[in-house]
MARMI-637338 format. One record per residue (C-alpha): residue in three letters; residue number from 0; x, y, z. Coordinates in steps of 0.05 Angstrom, whole numbers, always signed. Layout:
@resn ALA	resi NUM	X X	Y Y	Z Z;
...
% end
This chain:
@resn UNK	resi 0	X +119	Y -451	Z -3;
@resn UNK	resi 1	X +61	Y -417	Z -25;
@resn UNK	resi 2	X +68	Y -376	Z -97;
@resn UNK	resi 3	X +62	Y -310	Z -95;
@resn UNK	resi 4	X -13	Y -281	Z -89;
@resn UNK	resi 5	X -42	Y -212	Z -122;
@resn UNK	resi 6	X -103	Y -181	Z -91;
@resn UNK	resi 7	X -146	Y -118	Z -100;
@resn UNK	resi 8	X -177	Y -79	Z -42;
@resn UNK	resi 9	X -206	Y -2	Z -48;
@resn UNK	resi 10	X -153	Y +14	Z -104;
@resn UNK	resi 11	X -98	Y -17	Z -75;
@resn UNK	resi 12	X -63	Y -84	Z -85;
@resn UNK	resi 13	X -37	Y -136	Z -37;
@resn UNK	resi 14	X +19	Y -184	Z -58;
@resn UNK	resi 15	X +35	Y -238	Z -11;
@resn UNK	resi 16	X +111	Y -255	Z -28;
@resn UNK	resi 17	X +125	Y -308	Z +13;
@resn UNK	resi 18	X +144	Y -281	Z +85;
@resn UNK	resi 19	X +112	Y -203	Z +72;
@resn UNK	resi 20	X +55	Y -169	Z +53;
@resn UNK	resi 21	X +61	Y -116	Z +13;
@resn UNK	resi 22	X +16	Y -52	Z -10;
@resn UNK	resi 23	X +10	Y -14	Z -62;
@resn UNK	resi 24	X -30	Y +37	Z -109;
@resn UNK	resi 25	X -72	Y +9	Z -159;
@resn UNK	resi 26	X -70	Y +46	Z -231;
@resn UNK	resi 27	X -125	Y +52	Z -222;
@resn UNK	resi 28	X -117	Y +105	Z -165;
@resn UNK	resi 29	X -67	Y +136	Z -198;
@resn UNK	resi 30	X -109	Y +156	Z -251;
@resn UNK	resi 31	X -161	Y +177	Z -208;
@resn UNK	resi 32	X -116	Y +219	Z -165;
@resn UNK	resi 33	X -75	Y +246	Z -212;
@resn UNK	resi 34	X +5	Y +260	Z -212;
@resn UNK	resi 35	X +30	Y +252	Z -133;
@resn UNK	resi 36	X +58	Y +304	Z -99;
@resn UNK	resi 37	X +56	Y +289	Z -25;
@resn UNK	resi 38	X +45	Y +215	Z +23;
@resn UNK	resi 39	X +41	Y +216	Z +97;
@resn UNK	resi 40	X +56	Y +139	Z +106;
@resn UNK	resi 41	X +64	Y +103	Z +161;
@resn UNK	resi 42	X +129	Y +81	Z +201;
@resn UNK	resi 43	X +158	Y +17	Z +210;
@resn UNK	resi 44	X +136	Y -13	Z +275;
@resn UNK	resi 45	X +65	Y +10	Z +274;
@resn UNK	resi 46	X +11	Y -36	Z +275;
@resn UNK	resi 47	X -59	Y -24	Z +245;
@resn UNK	resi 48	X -131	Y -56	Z +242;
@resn UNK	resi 49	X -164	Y -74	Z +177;
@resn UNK	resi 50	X -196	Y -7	Z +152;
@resn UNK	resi 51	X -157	Y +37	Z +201;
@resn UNK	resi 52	X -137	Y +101	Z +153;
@resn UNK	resi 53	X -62	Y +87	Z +150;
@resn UNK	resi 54	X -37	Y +132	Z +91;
@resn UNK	resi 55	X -64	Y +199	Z +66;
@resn UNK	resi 56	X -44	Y +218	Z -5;
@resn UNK	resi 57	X -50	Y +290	Z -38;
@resn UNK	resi 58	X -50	Y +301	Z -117;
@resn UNK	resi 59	X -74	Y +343	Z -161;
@resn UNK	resi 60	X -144	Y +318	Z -171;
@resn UNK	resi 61	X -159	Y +299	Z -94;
@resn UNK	resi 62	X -133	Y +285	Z -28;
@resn UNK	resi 63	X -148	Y +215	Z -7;
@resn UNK	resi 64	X -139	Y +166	Z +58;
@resn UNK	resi 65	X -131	Y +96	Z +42;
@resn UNK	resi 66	X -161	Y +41	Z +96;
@resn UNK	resi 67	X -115	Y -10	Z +118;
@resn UNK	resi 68	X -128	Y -72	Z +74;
@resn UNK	resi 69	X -101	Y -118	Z +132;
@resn UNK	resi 70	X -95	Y -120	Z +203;
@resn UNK	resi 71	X -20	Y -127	Z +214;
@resn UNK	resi 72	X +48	Y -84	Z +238;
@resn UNK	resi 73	X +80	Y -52	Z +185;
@resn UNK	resi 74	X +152	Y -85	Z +172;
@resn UNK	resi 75	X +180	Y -40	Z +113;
@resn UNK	resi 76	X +165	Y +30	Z +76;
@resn UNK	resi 77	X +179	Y +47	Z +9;
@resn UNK	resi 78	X +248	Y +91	Z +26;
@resn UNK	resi 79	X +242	Y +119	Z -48;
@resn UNK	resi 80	X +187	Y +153	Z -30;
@resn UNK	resi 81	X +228	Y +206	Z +15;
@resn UNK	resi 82	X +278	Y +213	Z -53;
@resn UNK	resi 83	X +229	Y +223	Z -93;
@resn UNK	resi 84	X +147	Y +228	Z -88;
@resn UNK	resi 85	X +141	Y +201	Z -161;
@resn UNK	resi 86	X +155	Y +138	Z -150;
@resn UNK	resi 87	X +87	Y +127	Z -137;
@resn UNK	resi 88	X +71	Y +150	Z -204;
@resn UNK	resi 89	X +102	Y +101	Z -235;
@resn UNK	resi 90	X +66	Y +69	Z -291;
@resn UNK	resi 91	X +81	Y -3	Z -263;
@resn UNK	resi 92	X +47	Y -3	Z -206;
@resn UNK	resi 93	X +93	Y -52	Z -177;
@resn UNK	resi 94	X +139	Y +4	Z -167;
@resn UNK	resi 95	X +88	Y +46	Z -129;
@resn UNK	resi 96	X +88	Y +2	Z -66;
@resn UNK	resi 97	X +77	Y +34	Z -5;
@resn UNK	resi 98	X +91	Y -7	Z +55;
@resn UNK	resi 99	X +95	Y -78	Z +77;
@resn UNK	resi 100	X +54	Y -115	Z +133;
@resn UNK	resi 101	X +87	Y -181	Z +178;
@resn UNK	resi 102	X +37	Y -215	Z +230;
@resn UNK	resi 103	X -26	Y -217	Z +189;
@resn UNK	resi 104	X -64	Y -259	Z +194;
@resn UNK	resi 105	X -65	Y -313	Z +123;
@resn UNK	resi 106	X -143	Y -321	Z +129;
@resn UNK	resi 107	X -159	Y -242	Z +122;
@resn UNK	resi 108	X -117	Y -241	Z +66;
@resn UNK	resi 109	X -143	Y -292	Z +30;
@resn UNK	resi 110	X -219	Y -259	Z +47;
@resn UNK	resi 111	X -203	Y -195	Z +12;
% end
């Protein structure tokens, strides 16, 4: 069993757990973007190519897409998002995950 790996992509992170990968936003991002107030994400079930524009953000400082960091079908969204938009404002950006990816492939992770 591998232990879990962190990576960084285009202010976003990518955390193998085990069986999932899963994506977040990057502090860094949410400093840049300023406080959240709307995500178009994706829906489990969809499948997307490495840099494919897969989730479009709006705050107050900018509206930004974010590129796919993996080429993969999405397996889970962050349900908390629909309660409540701040959870990707979270200061730990652990909290601010967006969705997770099954089928990708170990060796483009690992490249990123």
């Amino acid at each position: 069993m591998k232990k879990p790996c962190l990576k960084k992509k285009d202010n976003l992170w990518v955390l193998f757990n085990g069986s999932e990968y899963v994506v977040g936003l990057t502090k860094e991002a949410q400093d840049d973007l300023g406080k959240i107030t709307f995500a178009s994400v994706p829906k489990v079930g969809q499948s997307y190519s490495q840099g494919d524009t897969f989730i479009e953000l709006e705050a107050e400082k900018a509206v930004n897409e974010y590129s796919s960091p993996l080429t993969g079908i999405i397996s889970s969204v962050n349900e908390k998002i629909d309660q409540s938009i701040d959870i990707l404002n979270d200061a730990d950006e652990m909290n601010a995950w967006i969705i997770s990816f099954k089928g990708v492939d170990a060796a483009e992770f690992e490249a990123l």
